[in-house]
C-alpha distance (Angstrom), angle and dihedral (degrees) to the residues before:
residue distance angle dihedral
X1 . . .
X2 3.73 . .
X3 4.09 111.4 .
X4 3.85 121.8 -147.4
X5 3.41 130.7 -156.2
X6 3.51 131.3 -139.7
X7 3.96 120.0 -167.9
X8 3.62 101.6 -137.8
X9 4.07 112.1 -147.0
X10 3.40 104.5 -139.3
X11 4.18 109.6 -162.0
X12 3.79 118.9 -176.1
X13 4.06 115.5 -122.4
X14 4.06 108.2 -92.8
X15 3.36 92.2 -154.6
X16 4.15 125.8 93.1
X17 4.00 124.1 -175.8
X18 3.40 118.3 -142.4
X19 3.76 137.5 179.1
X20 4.09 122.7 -122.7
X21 3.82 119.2 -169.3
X22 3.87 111.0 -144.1
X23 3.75 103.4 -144.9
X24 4.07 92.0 -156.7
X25 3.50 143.3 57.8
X26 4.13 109.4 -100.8
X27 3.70 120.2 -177.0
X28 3.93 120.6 -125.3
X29 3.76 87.9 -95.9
X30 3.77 95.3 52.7
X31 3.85 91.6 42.6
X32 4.08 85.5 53.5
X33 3.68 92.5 53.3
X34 3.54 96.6 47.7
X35 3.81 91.6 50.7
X36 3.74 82.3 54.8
X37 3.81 96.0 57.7
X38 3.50 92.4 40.7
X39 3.78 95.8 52.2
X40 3.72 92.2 34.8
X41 4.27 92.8 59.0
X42 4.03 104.7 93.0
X43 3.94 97.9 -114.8
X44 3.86 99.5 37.7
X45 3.78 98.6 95.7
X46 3.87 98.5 -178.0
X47 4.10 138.7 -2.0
X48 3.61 122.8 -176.2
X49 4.00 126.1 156.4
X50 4.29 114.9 -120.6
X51 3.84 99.0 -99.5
X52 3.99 104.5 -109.5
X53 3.51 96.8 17.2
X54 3.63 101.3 67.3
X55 4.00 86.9 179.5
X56 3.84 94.0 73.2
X57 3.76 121.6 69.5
X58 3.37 122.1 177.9
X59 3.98 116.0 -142.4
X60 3.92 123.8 -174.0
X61 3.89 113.9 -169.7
X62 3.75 137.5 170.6
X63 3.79 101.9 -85.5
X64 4.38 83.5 -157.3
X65 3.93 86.2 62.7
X66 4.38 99.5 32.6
X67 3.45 147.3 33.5
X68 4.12 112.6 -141.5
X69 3.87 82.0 -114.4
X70 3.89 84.2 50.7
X71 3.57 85.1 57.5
X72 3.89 90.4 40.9
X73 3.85 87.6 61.8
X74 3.44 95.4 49.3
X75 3.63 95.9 52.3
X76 3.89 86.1 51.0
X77 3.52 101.1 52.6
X78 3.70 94.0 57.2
X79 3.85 84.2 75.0
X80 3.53 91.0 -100.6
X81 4.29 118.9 130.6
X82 3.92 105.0 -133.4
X83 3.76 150.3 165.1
X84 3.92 136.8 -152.4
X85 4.04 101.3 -112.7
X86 3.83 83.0 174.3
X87 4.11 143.6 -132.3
X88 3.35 121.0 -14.5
């Protein structure tokens, strides 16, 4: 029996999750539209806020494209007061 072998590419995941602490109150319409811009920017893969604790959103991004503080910014200049809580 003849055995092949097959080089197997091994690439490490891009992507990092992070946590952001929203130092405000947003209403669920502010929190949607934030998502939006979040998830609408080119290295921000997914947004979502912690269920409950509407002041946590988690944030996972394609460390190749950002920085967490990259992301930081981001956050910040949709009018939005934050901190870096840090990786999940």
């Amino acid at each position: 029996m003849a055995q092949a072998l097959h080089s197997i590419d091994i690439q490490p995941d891009p992507t990092v999750e992070i946590v952001v602490h929203i130092t405000e109150t947003l209403g669920e319409q502010r929190r949607e539209d934030l998502v939006t811009a979040l998830e609408d920017n080119g290295g921000i893969t997914t947004a979502e806020f912690c269920p409950l604790r509407y002041h946590l959103m988690l944030v996972r991004y394609d460390r190749d494209m950002y920085s967490s503080q990259d992301v930081l910014e981001y956050v910040k200049a949709q009018n939005v007061n934050a901190k870096l809580i840090g990786p999940v």
